[in-house]
N, C-alpha and C positions, 0 to 999 in steps of 0.2 A: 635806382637799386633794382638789380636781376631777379634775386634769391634772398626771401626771408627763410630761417629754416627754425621754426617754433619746437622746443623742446618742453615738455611740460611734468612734473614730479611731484609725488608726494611719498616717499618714507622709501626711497628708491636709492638707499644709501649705498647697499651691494651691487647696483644695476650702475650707480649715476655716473663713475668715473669711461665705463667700455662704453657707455652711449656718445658719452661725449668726444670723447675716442675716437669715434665712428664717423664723424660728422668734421671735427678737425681733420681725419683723416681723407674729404674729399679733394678731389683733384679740379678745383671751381676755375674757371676762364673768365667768369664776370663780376662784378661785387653785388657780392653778399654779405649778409647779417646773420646772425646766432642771437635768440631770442630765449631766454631760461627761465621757466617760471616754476615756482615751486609753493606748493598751497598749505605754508606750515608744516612741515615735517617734524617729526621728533625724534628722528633717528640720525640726523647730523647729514643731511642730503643740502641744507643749505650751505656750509662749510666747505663741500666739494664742490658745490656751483661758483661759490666766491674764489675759492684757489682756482677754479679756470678762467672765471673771469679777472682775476688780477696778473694770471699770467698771457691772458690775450683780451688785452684791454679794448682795442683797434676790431676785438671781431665781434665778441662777446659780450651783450644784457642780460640785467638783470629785472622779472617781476619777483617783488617777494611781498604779499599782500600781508597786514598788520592780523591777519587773525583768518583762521581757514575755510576756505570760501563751498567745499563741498560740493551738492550735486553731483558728483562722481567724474570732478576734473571740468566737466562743462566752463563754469564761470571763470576757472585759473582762466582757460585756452579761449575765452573771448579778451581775457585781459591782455593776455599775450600777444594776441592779434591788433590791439590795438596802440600795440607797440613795431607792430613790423611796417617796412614798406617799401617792398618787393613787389615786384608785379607777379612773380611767383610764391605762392607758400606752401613749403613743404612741412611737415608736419611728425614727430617722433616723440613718442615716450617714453620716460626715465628709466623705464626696465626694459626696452628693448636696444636694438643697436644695429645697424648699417656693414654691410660685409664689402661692398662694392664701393669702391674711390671714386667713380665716375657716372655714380647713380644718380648724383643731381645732375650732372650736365646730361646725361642721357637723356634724365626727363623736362629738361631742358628744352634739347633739341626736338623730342619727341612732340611739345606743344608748340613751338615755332612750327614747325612741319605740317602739323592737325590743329588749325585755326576752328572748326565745328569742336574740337573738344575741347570740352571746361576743365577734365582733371586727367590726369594719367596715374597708375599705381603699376605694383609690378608682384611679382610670385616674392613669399617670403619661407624660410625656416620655420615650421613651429616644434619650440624646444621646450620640453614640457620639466619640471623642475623636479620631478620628482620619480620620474627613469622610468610611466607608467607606459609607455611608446617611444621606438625610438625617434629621434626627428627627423621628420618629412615635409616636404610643399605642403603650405598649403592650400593650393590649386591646383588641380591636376590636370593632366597633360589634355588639351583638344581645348583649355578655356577660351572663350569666343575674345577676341581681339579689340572689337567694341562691345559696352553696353548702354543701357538706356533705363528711365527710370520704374517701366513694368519689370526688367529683369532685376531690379537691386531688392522690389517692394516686399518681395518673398525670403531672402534674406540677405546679410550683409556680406558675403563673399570677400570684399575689401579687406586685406589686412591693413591695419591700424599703424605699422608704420611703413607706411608705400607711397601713400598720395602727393600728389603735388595740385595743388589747385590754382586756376588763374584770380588775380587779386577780387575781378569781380564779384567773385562768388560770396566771399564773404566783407564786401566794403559797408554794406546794409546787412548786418542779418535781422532776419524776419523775426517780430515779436515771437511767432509759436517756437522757433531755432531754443532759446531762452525758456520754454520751459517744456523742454523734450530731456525725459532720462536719458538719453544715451545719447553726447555727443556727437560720436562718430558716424552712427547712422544717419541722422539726421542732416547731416553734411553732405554726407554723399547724396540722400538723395536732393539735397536742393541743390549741390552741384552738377546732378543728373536733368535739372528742370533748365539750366542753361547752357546744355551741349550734350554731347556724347562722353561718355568715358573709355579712356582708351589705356589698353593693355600693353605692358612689355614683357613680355614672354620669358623672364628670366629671375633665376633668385638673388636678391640685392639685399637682403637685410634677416633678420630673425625678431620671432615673436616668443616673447616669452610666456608660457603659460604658469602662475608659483599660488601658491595659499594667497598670497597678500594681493594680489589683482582682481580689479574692482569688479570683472565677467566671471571670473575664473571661481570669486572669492563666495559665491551666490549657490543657492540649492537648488533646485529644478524647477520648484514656484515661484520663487523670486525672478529666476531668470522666463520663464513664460508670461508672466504679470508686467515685468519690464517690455517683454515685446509687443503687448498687447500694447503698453503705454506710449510707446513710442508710433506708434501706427498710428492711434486715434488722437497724439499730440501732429500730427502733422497739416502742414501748411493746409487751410480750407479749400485753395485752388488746385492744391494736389489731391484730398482726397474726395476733389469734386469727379477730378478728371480720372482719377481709378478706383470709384468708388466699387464696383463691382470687387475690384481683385482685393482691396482692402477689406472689405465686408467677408473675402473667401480665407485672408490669412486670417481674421479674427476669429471666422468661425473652427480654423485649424487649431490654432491655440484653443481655443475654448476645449476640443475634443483631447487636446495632450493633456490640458485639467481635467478633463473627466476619467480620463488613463491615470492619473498621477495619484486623484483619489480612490477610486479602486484598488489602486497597490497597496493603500494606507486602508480601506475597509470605511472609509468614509462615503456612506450610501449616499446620502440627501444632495452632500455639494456635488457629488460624482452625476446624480440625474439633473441638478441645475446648469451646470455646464454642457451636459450633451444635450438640456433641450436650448439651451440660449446657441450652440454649436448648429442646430438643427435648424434656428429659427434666422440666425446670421445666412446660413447657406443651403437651403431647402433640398438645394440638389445635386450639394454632399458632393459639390466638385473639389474643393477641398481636401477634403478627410479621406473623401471614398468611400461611395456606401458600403462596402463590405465591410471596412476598418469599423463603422457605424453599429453596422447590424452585431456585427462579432461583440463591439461593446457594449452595446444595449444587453447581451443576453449575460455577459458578465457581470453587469450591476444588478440584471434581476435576479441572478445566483445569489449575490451578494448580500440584497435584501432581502432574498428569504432567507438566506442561512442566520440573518441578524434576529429576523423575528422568530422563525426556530429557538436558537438561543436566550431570545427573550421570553419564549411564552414555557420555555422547560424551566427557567430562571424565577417565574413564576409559579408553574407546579412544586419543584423544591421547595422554594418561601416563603408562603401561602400568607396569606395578611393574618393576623391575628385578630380575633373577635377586642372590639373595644370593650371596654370593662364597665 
C-alpha cells in the first residue's frame, strides 16, 4: 500500500461531506486507503462517514471508538494510524478539505525524489468562518523550501492539513508523542528528528478557522499554557539537544503571560511570570529586552495605581472601633 490518507472528526457534520469530497476527489496512480475516524460526535458526523463508506466500500474505513476519547483528537489519530498501512500517511481533518486532485501524488513524488526528507506539506487557504479576514496563504511568499527541527521549535508554521509523513515516523511513537496537548505539533517535530521537511510551494488545500475548533476554540491563556505544555512535553532527546532554544521559547511565553496579565490588572501573576521569563532567559533573547524593560515599568504602574486605590479605599472605610 502507497497512501494511507487518515481523516479524523469530531462534531464536523457541516465540514465532513466537502472533506471527503476532497480526498475522493484525488487523482491517486497507486493504491491507496481512506482511513475515518470519528471520536463520538453528536452532531450526526458519524452517519455521513457511514454513507461514504457504504458507497466506497473498496476505499473507505471506518474507526469509530465506543465512547470519546478526547485529548483534543490526539488518541482518535493514533487509533487511526493504527489502522493504516501505507508507507505514506497523509493526514486531514474533518473540517478542512483538499482543493488540488493531484496533491497526493505531488507529494508523493515529492518524497520519492527527497529520500533525506521525512515529511513534505504545502501552502494552504486559511478561511476563517466568520468574514473576520478575507482568506489568504497561510505562508507567505519567500518560505524556505526545507526545514529542520530548530526552525519548527518556535513555532508551528505547518498547516494541519498538508503533511504527508513517511511510515517510519510514526510506526513507534514515542511514550512522550501520547501525552503532548497538541498532536500536531508534536508530530512534526519528531518527524523533523528523522529527516528534513520539505516544502511545496503551492496552495492545495484550506484550513478552516470556526467557533467549534479545538486552536480556534481557546482564549489567549489557554492557547499560551498549551504552548508552554507542548514544549516541555517533548521527547527528553529533543529537549536535550535544544535545550537552549527551548528554555528561550518558554521564557517567551512566560513574558506574553505577563503582557496578558497586565491587560487584566492582575499585578502579582503579571511579576511571577516576567520574573520566571527573566529567570528562563536572563538575556532576554527571546522577549527582547526592551519588550522587558517596557513591561517591567507597566506592572510597576500597575501596582502602584492598585495600592493607590487600596490605601484611598482605606481612608474612605476606616475600621470601626470594636465595641
Amino acid at each position: 500500500m502507497k497512501v494511507s490518507v487518515v481523516v479524523t472528526a469530531y462534531n464536523h457534520v457541516r465540514f465532513m461531506a466537502r472533506a471527503l469530497d476532497s480526498v475522493l476527489e484525488q487523482d491517486a496512480t497507486f493504491d491507496w486507503e481512506v482511513i475515518v475516524g470519528d471520536d463520538c460526535s453528536q452532531d450526526g458526523t458519524r452517519d455521513v462517514i457511514r454513507d461514504y463508506e457504504r458507497r466506497h466500500p473498496a476505499l473507505i474505513r471506518t474507526v469509530f471508538p465506543t465512547r470519546n476519547l478526547g485529548a483534543a483528537g490526539r488518541d482518535l489519530f493514533v487509533e487511526t494510524l493504527r489502522e493504516s498501512q501505507g508507507r505514506f500517511i497523509a493526514m486531514l481533518d474533518g473540517d478542512d478539505y483538499w482543493t488540488a486532485p493531484d496533491k497526493l501524488r505531488r507529494q508523493v513524488d515529492f518524497l520519492d525524489a527527497h529520500p533525506e526528507c521525512s515529511m513534505c506539506y504545502h501552502n494552504v487557504l486559511v478561511l476563517r468562518e466568520d468574514g473576520a479576514a478575507p482568506p489568504a496563504p497561510s505562508l507567505p511568499p519567500g518560505h524556505p523550501p526545507f526545514s529542520e527541527t530548530k526552525d519548527l521549535l518556535w513555532t508551528c508554521f505547518i498547516p494541519s492539513c498538508s503533511p504527508m509523513v513517511r511510515r517510519e515516523v510514526v510506526e513507534k511513537l514515542p511514550p512522550w508523542y501520547l501525552a503532548t496537548p497538541w498532536a500536531d505539533y508534536a508530530l512534526y517535530v519528531l518527524a523533523s528528528e528523522y529527516g528534513r521537511l520539505g516544502y511545496i510551494d503551492d496552495v492545495m488545500g484550506v484550513y478552516r478557522i470556526h467557533a467549534g475548533g479545538v486552536w480556534s476554540g481557546l482564549d489567549r491563556a489557554a492557547r499560551i499554557h498549551g504552548v508552554l505544555r507542548s514544549v516541555e512535553t517533548l521527547g527528553e532527546g529533543i529537549r536535550r539537544r535544544h535545550r537552549r532554544t527551548i528554555r528561550q521559547i518558554r521564557a517567551y511565553q512566560h513574558y506574553k503571560l505577563a503582557r496578558l496579565h497586565v491587560e487584566r490588572g492582575d499585578t502579582r501573576p503579571a511579576i511571577h511570570s516576567l520574573l520566571t521569563s527573566l529567570w528562563l532567559d536572563p538575556g532576554a533573547t527571546g522577549a527582547g529586552r526592551h519588550r522587558l524593560m517596557r513591561l517591567a515599568w507597566r506592572i510597576a504602574r500597575c501596582a502602584a495605581a492598585a495600592t493607590r486605590t487600596a490605601v484611598l479605599s482605606r481612608s474612605e472605610h476606616p475600621r470601626q472601633p470594636a465595641p
